[in-house]
C-alpha positions as CSV (number, residue, x, y, z in Angstrom):
1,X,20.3,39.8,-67.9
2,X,18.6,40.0,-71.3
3,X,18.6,36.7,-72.1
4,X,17.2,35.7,-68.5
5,X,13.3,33.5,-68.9
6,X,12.7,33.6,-65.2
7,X,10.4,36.5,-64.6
8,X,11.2,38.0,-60.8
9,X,9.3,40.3,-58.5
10,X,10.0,43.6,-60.3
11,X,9.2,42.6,-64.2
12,X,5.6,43.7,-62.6
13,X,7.3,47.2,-62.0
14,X,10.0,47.5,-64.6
15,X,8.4,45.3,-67.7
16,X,5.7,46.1,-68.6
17,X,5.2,48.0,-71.9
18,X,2.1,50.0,-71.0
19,X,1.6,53.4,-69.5
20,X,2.8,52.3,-66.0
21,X,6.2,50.7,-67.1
22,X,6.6,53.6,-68.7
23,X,6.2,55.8,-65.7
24,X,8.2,53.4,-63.3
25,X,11.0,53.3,-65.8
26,X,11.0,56.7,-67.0
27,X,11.2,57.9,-63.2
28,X,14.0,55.9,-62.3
29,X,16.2,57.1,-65.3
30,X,16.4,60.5,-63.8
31,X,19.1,59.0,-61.4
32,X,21.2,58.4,-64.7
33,X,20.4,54.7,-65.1
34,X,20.7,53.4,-68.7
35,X,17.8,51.6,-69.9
36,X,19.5,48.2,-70.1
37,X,19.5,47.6,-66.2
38,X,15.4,47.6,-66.8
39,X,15.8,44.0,-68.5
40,X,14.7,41.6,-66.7
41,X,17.3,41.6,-64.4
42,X,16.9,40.8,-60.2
43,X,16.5,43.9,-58.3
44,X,18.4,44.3,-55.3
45,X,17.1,46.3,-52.1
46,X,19.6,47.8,-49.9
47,X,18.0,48.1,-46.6
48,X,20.7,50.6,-45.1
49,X,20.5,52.1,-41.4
50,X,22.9,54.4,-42.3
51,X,22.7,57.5,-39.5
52,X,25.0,60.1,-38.0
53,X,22.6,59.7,-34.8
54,X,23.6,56.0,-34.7
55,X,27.2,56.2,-34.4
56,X,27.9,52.7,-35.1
57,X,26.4,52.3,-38.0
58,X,27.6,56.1,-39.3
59,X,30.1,54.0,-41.7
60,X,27.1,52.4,-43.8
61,X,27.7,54.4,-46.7
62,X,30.6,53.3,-48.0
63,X,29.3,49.4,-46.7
64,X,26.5,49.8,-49.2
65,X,29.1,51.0,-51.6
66,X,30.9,47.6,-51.9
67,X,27.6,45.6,-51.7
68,X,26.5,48.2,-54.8
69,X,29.7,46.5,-56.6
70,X,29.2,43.2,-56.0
71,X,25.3,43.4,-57.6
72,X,26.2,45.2,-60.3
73,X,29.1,42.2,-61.2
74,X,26.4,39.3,-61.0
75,X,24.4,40.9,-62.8
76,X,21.4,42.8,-60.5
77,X,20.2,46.6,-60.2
78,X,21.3,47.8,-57.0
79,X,18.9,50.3,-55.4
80,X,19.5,51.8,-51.8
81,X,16.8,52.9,-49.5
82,X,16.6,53.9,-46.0
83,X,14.9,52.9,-42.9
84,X,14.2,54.0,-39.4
85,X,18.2,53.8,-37.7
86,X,17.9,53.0,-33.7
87,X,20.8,53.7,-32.4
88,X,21.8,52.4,-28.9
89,X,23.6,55.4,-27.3
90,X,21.7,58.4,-28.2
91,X,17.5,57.1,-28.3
92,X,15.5,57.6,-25.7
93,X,13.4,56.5,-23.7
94,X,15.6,53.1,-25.2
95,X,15.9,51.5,-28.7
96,X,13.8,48.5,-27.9
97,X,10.4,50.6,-28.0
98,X,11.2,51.6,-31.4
99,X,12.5,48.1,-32.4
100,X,8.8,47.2,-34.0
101,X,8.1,50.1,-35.6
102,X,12.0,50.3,-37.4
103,X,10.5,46.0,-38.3
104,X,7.3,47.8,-39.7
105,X,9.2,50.2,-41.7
106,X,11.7,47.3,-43.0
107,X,8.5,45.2,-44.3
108,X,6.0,47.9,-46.1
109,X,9.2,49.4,-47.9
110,X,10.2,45.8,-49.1
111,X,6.5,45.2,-49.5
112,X,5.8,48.6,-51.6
113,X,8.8,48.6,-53.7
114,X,10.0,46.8,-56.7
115,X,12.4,44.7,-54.6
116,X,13.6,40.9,-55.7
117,X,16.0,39.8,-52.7
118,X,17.4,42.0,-50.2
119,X,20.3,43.1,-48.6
120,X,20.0,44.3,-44.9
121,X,23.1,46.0,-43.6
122,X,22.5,46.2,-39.4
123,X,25.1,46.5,-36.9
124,X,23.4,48.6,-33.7
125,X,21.6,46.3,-31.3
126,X,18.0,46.9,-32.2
127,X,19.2,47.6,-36.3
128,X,19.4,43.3,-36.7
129,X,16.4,42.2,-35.2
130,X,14.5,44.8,-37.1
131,X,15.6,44.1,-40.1
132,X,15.5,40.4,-39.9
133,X,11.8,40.3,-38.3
134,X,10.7,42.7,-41.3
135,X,12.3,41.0,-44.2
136,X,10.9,37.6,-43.0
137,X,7.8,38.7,-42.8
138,X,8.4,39.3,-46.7
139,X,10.0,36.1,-46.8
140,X,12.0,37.3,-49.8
141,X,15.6,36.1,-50.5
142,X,17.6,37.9,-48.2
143,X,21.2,38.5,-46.7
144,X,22.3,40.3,-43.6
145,X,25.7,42.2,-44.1
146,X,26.7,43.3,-39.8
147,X,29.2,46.6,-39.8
148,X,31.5,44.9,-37.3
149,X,32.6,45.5,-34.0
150,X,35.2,48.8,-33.2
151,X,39.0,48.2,-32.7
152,X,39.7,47.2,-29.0
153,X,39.9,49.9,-26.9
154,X,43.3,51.3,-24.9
155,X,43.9,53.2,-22.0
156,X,47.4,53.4,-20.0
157,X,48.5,50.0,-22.1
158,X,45.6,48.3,-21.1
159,X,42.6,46.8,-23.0
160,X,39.1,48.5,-22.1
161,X,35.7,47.6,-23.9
162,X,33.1,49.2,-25.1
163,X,30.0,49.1,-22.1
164,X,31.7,46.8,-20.1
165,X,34.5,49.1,-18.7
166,X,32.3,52.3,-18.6
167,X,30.4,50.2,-16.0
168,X,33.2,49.1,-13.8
169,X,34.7,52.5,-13.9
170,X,32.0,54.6,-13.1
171,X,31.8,52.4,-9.9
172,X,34.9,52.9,-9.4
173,X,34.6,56.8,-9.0
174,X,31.8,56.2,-6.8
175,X,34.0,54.1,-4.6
176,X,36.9,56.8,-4.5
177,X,39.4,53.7,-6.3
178,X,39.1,56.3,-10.1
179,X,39.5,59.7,-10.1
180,X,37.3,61.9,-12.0
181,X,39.7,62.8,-14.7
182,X,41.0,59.7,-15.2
183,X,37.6,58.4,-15.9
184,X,37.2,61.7,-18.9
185,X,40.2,60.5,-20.0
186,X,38.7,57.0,-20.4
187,X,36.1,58.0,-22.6
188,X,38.2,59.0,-25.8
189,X,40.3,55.7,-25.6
190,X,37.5,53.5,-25.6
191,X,35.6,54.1,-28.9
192,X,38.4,54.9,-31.3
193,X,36.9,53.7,-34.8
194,X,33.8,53.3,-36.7
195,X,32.1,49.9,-35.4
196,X,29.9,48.7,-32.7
197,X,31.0,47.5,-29.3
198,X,33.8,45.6,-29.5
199,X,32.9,43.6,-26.3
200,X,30.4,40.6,-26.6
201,X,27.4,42.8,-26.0
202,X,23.9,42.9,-27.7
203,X,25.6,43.8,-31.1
204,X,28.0,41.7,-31.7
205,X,26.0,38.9,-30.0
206,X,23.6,39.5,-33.1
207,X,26.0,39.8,-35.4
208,X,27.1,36.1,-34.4
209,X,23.6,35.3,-34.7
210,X,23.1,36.1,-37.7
211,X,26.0,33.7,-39.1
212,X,24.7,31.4,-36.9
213,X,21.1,31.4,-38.5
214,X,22.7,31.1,-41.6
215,X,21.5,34.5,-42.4
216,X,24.9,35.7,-43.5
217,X,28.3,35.2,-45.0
218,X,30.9,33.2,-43.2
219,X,32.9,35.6,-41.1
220,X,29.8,38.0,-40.0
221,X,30.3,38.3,-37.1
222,X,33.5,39.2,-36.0
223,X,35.6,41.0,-38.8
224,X,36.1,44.6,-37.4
225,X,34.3,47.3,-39.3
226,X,37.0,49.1,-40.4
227,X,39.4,46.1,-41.4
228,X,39.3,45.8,-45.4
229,X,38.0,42.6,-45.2
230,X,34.9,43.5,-44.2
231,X,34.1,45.3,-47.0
232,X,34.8,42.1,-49.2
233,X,32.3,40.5,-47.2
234,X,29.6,43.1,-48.3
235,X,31.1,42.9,-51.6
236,X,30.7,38.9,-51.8
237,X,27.2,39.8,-50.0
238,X,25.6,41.9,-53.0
239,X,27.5,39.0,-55.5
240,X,25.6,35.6,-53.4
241,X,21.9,37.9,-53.1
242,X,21.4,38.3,-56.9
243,X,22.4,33.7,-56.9
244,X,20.2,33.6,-54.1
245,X,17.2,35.6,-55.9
246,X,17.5,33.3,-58.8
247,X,18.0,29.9,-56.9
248,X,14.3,31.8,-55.0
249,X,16.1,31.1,-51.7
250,X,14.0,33.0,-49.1
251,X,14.2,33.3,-45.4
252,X,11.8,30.7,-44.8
253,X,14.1,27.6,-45.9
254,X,17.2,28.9,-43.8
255,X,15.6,30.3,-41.1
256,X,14.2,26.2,-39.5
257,X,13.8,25.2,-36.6
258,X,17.0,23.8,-36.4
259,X,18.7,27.0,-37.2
260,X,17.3,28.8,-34.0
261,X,18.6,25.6,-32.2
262,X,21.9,26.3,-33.5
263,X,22.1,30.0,-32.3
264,X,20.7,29.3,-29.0
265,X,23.7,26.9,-28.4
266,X,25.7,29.2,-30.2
267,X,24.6,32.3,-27.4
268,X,26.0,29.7,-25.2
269,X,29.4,29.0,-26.4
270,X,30.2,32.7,-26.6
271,X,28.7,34.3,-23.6
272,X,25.9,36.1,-25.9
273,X,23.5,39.1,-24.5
274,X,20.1,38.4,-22.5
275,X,19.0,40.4,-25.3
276,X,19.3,37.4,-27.7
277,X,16.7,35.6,-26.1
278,X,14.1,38.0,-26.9
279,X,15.2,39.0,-30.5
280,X,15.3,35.8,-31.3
281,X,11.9,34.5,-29.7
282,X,10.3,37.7,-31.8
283,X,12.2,36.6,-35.1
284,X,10.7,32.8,-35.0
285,X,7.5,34.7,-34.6
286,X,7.6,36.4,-37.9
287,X,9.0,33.3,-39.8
288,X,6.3,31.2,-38.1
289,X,8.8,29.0,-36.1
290,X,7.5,27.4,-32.4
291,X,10.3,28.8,-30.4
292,X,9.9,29.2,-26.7
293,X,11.8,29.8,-23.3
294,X,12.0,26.7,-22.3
295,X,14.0,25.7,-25.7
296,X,16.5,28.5,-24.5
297,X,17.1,26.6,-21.4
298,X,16.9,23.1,-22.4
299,X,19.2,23.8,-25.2
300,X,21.5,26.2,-23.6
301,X,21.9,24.2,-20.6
302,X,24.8,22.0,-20.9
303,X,26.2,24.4,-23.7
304,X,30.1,25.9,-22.0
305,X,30.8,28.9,-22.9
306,X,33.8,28.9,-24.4
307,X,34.8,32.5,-25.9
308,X,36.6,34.3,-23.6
309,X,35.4,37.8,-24.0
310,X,34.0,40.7,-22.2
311,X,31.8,40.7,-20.3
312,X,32.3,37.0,-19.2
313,X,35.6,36.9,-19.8
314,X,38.9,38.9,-20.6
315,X,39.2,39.5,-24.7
316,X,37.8,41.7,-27.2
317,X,36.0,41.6,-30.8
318,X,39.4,42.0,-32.3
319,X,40.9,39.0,-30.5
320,X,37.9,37.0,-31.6
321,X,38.2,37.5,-35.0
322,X,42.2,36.2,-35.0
323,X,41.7,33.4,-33.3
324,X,39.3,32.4,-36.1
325,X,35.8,33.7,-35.1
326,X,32.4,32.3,-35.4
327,X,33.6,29.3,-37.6
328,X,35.8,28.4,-35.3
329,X,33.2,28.0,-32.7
330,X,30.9,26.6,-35.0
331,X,33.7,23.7,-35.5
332,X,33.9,22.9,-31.7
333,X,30.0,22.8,-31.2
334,X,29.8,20.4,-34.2
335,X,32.4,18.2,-32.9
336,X,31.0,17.9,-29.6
337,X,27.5,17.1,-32.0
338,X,25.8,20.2,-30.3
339,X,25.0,21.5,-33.8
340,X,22.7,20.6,-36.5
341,X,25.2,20.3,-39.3
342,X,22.8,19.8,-42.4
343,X,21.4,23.2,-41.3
344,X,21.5,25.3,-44.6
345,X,23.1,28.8,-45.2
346,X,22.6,31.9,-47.4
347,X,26.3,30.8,-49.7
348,X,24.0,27.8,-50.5
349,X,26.1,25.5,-48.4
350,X,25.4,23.9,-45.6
351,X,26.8,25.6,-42.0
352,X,29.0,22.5,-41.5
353,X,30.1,22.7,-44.9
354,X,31.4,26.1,-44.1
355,X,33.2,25.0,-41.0
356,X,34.2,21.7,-40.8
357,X,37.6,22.9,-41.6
358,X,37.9,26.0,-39.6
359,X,40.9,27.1,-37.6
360,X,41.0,28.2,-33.8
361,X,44.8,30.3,-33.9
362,X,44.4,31.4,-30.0
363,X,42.5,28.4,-27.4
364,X,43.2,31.3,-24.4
365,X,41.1,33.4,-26.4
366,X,38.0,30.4,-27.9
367,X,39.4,27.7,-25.3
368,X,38.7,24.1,-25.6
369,X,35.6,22.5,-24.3
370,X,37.7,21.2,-21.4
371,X,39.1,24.6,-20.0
372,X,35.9,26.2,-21.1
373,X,34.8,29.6,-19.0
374,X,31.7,28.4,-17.8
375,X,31.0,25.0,-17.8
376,X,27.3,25.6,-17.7
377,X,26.5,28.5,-20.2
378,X,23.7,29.2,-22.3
379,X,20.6,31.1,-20.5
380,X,19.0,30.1,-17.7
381,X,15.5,30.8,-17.2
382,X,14.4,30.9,-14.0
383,X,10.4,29.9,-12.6
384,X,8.5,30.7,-9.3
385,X,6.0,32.3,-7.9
386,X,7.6,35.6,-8.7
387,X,8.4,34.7,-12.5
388,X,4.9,32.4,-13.4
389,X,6.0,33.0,-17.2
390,X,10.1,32.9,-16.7
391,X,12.6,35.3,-16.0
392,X,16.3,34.9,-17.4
393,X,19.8,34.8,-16.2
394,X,23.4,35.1,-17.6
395,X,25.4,32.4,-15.5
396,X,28.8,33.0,-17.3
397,X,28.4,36.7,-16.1
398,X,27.1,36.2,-12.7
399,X,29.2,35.3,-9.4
400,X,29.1,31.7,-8.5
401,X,28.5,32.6,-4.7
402,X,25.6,34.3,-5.7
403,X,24.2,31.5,-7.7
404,X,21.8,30.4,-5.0
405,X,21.1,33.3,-2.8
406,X,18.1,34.2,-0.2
407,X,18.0,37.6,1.1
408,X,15.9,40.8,1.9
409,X,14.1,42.3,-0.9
410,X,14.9,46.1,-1.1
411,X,12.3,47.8,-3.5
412,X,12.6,50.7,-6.1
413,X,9.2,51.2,-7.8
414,X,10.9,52.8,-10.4
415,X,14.0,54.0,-12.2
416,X,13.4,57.3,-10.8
417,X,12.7,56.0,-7.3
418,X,15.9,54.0,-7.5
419,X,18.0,57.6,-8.3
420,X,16.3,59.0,-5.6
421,X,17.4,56.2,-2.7
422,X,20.7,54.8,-3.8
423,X,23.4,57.2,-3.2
424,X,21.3,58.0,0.5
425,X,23.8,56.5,3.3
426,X,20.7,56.5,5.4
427,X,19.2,53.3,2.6
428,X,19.1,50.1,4.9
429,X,20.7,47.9,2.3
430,X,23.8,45.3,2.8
431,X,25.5,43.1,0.7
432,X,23.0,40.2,1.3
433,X,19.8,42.0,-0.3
434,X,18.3,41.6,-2.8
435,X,17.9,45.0,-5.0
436,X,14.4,44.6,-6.8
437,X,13.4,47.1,-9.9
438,X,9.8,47.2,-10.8
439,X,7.8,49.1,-13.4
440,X,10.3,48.6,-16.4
441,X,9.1,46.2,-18.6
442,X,8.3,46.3,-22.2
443,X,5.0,48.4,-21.3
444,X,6.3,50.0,-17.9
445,X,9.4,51.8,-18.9
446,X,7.7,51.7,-21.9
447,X,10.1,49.7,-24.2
448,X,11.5,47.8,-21.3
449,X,15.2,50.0,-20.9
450,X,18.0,47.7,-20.3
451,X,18.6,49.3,-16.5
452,X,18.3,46.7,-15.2
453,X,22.0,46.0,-14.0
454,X,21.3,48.3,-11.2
455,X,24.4,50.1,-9.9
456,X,25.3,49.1,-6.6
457,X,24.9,51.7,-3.6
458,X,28.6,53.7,-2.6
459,X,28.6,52.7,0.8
460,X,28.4,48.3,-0.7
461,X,31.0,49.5,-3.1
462,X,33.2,51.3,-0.6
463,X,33.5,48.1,1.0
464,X,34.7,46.6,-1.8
465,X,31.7,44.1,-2.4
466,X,31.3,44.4,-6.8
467,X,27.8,42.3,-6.7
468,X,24.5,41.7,-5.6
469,X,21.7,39.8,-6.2
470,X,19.4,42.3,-8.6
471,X,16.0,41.6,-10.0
472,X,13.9,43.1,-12.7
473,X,11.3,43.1,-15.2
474,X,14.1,45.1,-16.9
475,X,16.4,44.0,-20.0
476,X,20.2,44.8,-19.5
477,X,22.9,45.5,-22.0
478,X,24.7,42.8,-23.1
479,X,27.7,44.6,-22.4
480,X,26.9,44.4,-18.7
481,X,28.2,41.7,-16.6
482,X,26.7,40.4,-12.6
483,X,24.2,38.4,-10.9
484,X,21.3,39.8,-12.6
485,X,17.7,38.2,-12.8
486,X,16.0,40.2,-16.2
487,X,12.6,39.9,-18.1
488,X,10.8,38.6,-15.1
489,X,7.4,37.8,-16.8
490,X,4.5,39.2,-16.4
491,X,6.0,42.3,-15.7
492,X,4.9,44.2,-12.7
493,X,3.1,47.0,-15.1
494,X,0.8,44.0,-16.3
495,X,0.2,42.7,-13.3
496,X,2.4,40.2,-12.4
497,X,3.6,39.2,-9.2
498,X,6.5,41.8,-9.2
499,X,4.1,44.6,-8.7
500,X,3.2,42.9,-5.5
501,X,7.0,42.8,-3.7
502,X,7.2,44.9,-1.2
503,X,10.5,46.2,1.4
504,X,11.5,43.2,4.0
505,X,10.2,40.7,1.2
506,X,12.5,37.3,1.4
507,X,13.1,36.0,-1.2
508,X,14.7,33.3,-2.9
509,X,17.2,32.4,-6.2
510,X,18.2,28.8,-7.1
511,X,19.8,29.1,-10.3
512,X,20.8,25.6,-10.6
513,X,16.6,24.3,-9.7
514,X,15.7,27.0,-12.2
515,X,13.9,28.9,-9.0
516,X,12.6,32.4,-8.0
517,X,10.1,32.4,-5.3
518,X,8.9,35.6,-2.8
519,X,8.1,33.9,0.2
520,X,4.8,35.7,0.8
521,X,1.6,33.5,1.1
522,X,-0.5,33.1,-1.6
523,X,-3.4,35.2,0.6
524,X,-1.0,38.1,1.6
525,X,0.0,38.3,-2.4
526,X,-4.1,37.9,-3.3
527,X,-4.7,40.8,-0.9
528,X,-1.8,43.2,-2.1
529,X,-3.4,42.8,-5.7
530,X,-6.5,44.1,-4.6
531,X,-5.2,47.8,-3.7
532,X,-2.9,47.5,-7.0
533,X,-3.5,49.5,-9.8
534,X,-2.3,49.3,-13.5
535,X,-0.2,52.1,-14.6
536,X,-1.5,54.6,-17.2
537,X,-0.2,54.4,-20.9
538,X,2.8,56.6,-21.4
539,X,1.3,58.7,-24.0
540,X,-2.6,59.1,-25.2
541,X,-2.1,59.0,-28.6
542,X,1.3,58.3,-31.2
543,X,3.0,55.4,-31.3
544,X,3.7,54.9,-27.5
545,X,0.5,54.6,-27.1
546,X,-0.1,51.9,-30.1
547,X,2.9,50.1,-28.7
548,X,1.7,49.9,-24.6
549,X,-1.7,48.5,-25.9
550,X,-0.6,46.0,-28.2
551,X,3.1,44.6,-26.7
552,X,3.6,41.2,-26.0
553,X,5.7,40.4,-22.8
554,X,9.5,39.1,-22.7
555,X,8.4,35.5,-23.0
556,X,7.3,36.3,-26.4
557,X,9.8,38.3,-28.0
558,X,8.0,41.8,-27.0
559,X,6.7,41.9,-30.8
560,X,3.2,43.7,-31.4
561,X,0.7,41.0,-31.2
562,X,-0.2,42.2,-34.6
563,X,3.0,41.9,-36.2
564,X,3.4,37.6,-35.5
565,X,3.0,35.9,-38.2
566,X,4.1,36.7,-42.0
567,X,2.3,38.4,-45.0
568,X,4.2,37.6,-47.7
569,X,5.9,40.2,-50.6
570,X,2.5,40.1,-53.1
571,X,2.7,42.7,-56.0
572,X,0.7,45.7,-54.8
573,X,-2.1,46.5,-56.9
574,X,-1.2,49.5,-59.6
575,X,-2.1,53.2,-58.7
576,X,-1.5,55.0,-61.7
């Protein structure tokens, strides 16, 4: 405001009284802006992944709308500027190879512009890491405003979600128990509103995350996007951003150590995504946190899972957010003193501050500790001779009898070699196999495609067997649900023991010792590296090939090696 002392960000934009104030103000009051909002006042980025090609984040509009309001009332200038959308559904070859480069896009516009705090609206898997790993490596104030999950879906009076269902029907068709047009029929009664999946997959894992970070308002996670409530939220949002640029509260004092530790056992408690594991790992990397795999398992350990949701469990987004959401979850961990309660938030409270007090309104639906799902939750990351660097598993989706498993390795070299082999009756497969994907890592895919639930072949479905024991270098949608070992590290494209696996391989899973071995001697595996050879890079120029050349693997977050590590929001020097 006009009488405001403290000199922000922008005053090296906006006041100045020299040729280039002129020109930076004079330019902007083509929109219609009246010269008063040039004052001194904070100016407020609004990072938007708005898209019609990301369908659930198409509603962003009218999201930046009410965060426009809430500015404007505390007293800020509100400017709106895209980014690079990745949208889940429609990208190919996957969202995750374009994760970095959306995180590039994020940080040089917040870096270029005359930009104070930030809002970042995300709601798509790949939108919330992006956003948060290029704003922190700003380390500007900022607040993440999610576009909540859909309304639950319905078909024939039953509850379907989003991911979850479309995999359990389309095996279903393939084992003769859904009919064709039933399963068309399906697909207009499970995404029914504006919103992202409504099941506990990648985005609304995140969208937890990020309240569990502290990175956004109390509430984030669960309010459904096209409840009105949500769009208080982003109104409150754009109010708390212009406090937070004057209180200088930047991503570096809420994002501690102690806040990763409170998402990790938070990923626990509600069944999160695989996915979490590496967005978050890549995250700390920006903000210049030590977080590793092992702090995945060691804190996720002896977390239950407790939210009863898809894929773990029975319930849906919507029922989430009635029996009292995040907070309520929050309130349970604390009590049990598996969260660090001093940890602070964006409100400028501390997270137990905001949910000491919280109600749970359905236990069926967040249960108590003592009828949790899965008493064991969390992550677990597995270590062997076939995972030297880790590979991760979702116990509170995976069957128990599969838990600790030995059985014959059958191989697909790739994606397309699995297509080709799995629907052949002729494939010498049973239920006791072990399905093993190589080649689709972060560089082998590239991007590292979440395929790597691997569909199970008709003639194991037809006997009505729903699992296996599957094994990849792969991610998986969080949506996705079995016993699935992901992110095996290094991946076989780099070199690592994967590539080696070959057809008739035993091998062996101990979830409970944390093991994955191939029981091959270390001479037979020494020998089949010698006739391996590395794959070529995808592409010989672009950003494929800047990506394959300079990703890190899964046990690192998959960031570009020269991404780790923040640079800071300094004024750039004048070009005028």
């Amino acid at each position: 405001m006009a009488g405001d002392k403290q000199k922000f960000r922008s005053s090296e934009w906006f006041g100045r009284t020299d040729r280039d104030g002129f020109v930076h103000r004079s330019w902007m009051k083509n929109q219609g802006l009246p010269g008063d909002l040039f004052d001194g006042r904070p100016v407020i980025g609004i990072c938007n992944t708005f898209s019609e090609l990301t369908p659930c984040n198409a509603h962003f509009r009218k999201l930046a709308d009410h965060v426009k309001r809430g500015v404007y009332e505390s007293g800020g200038l509100p400017l709106e500027f895209p980014v690079m959308s990745l949208g889940e559904t429609n990208l190919r070859p996957t969202a995750m190879l374009f994760r970095n480069l959306a995180s590039m896009d994020v940080e040089e516009s917040i870096r270029a512009n005359p930009i104070d705090g930030v809002i970042l609206l995300v709601g798509c898997d790949k939108t919330t890491p992006a956003l948060l790993m290029g704003a922190a490596s700003c380390d500007l104030p900022a607040l993440a405003v999610s576009g909540g999950p859909m309304l639950s879906g319905r078909f024939r009076g039953a509850a379907i979600g989003s991911g979850t269902d479309v995999w359990r029907f389309s095996e279903d068709v393939k084992a003769g128990r859904m009919s064709l047009s039933d399963f068309m029929e399906a697909e207009s009664c499970m995404n029914r509103s504006a919103g992202h999946c409504m099941t506990m997959g990648t985005a609304s894992t995140m969208a937890n995350m990020v309240e569990a970070l502290g990175m956004g308002l109390p509430g984030n996670a669960a309010i459904p996007a096209v409840d009105s409530r949500r769009y208080v939220l982003a109104h409150l949002a754009g109010r708390r951003i212009v406090e937070m640029v004057r209180e200088d509260l930047r991503m570096s004092k809420i994002l501690t150590p102690e806040a990763f530790e409170n998402a990790i056992r938070v990923n626990g408690a509600i069944g999160g995504s695989t996915n979490a594991v590496i967005h978050l790992l890549a995250l700390a990397g920006r903000i210049g946190v030590s977080l590793s795999l092992d702090d995945w398992d060691r804190l996720g350990r002896d977390v239950p899972t407790i939210v009863d949701l898809m894929p773990s469990g029975r319930f849906l987004m919507e029922d989430y957010y009635y029996a009292g959401g995040l907070p309520a979850v929050l309130r349970a961990l604390g009590e049990a003193g598996l969260l660090h309660r001093d940890a602070p938030t964006v409100n400028g409270k501390t997270i137990w501050q905001n949910t000491a007090d919280a109600p749970n309104y359905n236990t069926e639906v967040i249960r108590p500790f003592d009828k949790a799902l899965t008493k064991s939750g969390g992550i677990a990351v597995l270590r062997g001779n076939l995972a030297p660097d880790g590979a991760v598993l979702k116990p509170s989706a995976a069957s128990p009898d599969l838990m600790r498993h030995r059985g014959r390795a059958v191989v697909f070299e790739t994606i397309e070699h699995y297509y080709e082999r799995i629907d052949d009756p002729a494939l010498d497969i049973d239920e006791s196999s072990v399905m093993v994907l190589k080649n689709c890592g972060p560089k082998g895919y590239p991007g590292m495609a979440e395929v790597g639930n691997l569909g199970l072949p008709p003639k194991i479905l037809e006997k009505g067997i729903t699992d296996m024991v599957r094994i990849s270098d792969a991610r998986m949608s969080g949506t996705a649900y079995g016993t699935v070992v992901l992110h095996v590290t290094p991946e076989a494209a780099a070199g690592g023991p994967l590539a080696l696996v070959q057809e008739g391989d035993m091998i062996t899973l101990d979830v409970a010792e944390r093991r994955l071995e191939i029981e091959v001697s270390d001479e037979d595996l020494e020998a089949r590296r010698a006739a391996w050879s590395p794959p070529p890079p995808p592409m010989t120029g672009g950003y494929q090939k800047l990506y394959f050349d300079h990703v890190l693997q899964a046990d690192r977050g998959c960031d570009l090696d020269f991404l780790v590590g923040g640079r800071g929001a300094a004024v750039p020097r004048e070009s005028h």
